[in-house]
N, C-alpha and C positions, 0 to 999 in steps of 0.2 A: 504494500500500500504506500503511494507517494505522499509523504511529508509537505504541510503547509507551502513551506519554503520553497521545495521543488515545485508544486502548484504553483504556487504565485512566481518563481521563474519561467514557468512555460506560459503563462499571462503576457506577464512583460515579453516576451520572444513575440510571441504574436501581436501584441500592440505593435511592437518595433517593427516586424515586416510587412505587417499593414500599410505603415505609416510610409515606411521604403516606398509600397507598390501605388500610396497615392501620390509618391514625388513630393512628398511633405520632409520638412527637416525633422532630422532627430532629434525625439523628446519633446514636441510641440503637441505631445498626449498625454493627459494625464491619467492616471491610472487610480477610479477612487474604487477601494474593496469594501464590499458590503457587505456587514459582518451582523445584521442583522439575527435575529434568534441561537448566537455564536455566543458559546462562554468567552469570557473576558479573558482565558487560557490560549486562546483559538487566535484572538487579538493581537496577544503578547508575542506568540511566535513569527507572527506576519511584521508584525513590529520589528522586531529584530532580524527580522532578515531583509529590512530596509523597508518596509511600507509603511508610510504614517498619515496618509488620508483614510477615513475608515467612515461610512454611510450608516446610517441606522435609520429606521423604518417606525418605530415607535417610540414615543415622547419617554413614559414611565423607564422604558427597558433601554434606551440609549443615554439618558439621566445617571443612570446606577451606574453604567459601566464609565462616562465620563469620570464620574466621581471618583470611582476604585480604581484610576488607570493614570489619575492625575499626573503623576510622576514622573510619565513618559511627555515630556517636557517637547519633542520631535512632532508630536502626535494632533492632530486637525479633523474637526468631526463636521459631520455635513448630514443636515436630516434632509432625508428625501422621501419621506411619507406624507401622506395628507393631513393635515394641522387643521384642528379643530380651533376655536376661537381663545375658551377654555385652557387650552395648553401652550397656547404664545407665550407667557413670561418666561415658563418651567426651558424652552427651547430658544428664547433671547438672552435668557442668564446663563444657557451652556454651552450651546453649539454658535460655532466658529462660521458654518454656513448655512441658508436654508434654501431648497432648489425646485419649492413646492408652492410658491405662490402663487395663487390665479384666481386674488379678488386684493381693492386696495383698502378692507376692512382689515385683512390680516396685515397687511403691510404695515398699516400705522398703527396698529397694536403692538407689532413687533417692535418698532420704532420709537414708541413712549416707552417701551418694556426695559429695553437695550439701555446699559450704562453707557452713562456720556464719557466714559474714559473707553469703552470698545466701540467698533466698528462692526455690523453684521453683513457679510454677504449674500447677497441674495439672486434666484434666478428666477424669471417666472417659466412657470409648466407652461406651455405650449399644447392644445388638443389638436394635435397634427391632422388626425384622419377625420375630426368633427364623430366622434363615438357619443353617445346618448350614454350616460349615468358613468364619464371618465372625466376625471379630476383635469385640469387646465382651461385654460380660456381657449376662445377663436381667437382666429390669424388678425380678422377685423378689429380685433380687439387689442392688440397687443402695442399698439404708440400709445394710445391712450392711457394702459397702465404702465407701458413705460415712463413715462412724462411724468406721472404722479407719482413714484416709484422715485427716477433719480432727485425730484424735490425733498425726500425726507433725511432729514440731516444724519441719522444717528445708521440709515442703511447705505450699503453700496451696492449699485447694480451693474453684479457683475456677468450677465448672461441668460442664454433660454436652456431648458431642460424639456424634453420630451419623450415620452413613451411610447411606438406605436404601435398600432393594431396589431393584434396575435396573427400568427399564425397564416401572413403576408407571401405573396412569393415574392423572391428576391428580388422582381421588378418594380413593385408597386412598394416594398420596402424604402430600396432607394430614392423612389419617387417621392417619398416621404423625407427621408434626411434631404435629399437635395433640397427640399422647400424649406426645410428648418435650418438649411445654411445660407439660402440666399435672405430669408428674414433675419439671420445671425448677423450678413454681412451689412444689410442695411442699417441695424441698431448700430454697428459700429460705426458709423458717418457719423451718428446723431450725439453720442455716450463715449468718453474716451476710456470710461474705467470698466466697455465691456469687453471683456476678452473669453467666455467660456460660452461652449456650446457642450450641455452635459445628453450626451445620446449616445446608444448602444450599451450590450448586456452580455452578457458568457454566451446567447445564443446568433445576437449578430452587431458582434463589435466591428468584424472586420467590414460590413457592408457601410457603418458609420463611420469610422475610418474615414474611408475611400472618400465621403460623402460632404467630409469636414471636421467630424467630430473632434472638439478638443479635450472631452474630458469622458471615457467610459464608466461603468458602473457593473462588477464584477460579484458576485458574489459564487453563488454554485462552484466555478470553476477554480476558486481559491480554495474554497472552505467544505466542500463535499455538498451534498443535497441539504437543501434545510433542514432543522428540527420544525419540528409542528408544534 
């Protein structure tokens, strides 16, 4: 059975020739592991073998493990689950980034929450394919909370995050990151502090990649199948 470590070097192998086969420079991907429903043991080893962005999916259960992990000093949390109104302070007191915004009620909640000594990162969700009962805004929608978004003082907006439809064939996949990089690249006219496009997952990094992606979201293929 492969060792965390060697998982997450065959990760990184494939990010980097991804990135080769889209003519992109080396290291213009970031690599965040999503350590979601993962003992805080599972963490430590990925840690140490050089990974210190690390995703979490739930406010309560990504809280505890901040806490217990303070230590590693290297170490940068980014929630990328759906954020209840309720759980904004618990997720502006802890995490470093949030890549799940897609209304500007959470935003300035985040934003009064947030010490005036940090900075919160923020992306908004993008609802790429327009799916009925999936977290993110429309495309229509997204200057408008941009605009509102880079005025709040206490956030930085630094990009879009998107999920898209299951179970896509590679065509209409691509079709999808390609729209989410050409809106990627027009915030970037607008916003100089946007630099992240967080897309693709352990089943299609490499098509996000190819697409633009600057930041994937990994977890399966690091850390084994989830716990339940």
């Amino acid at each position: 059975m492969e060792t965390i470590a060697e998982r997450l070097k065959s990760v990184q192998n494939t990010v980097e020739q991804s990135t080769l086969d889209a003519h992109r420079p080396s290291n213009s991907v970031k690599l965040l592991a999503v350590s979601k429903t993962k003992p805080v043991s599972n963490i430590v080893q990925a840690y140490e073998a050089g990974q210190y962005c690390f995703g979490e999916n739930y406010v309560q259960e990504g809280v505890e493990k901040i806490q217990h992990l303070r230590a590693l000093d290297k170490i940068e949390w980014h929630f990328i689950g759906p954020l209840q109104s309720n759980k904004t302070r618990l997720v502006a007191e802890h995490f470093d980034w949030v890549q799940t915004i897609d209304r500007l009620k959470t935003a300035q909640r985040l934003n009064d929450q947030t010490s005036p000594f940090k900075k919160l990162n923020v992306c908004i969700q993008v609802n790429i394919d327009n799916e009925e009962n999936k977290a993110g805004i429309k495309t229509e929608q997204l200057n408008e909370l941009a605009k509102a978004i880079s005025a709040l003082p206490n956030l930085i907006l630094r990009g879009l995050m998107t999920i898209p439809m299951a179970n896509q064939t590679s065509e209409k996949q691509a079709a999808s990151f390609a729209q989410m990089s050409s809106l990627f690249k027009n915030m970037q006219k607008h916003y100089p502090t946007v630099d992240t496009l967080s897309m693709g997952m352990s089943g299609d990094m490499h098509n996000a990649i190819l697409n633009g992606s600057t930041m994937v979201r990994v977890g399966t293929a690091i850390f084994g199948a989830r716990n339940q």
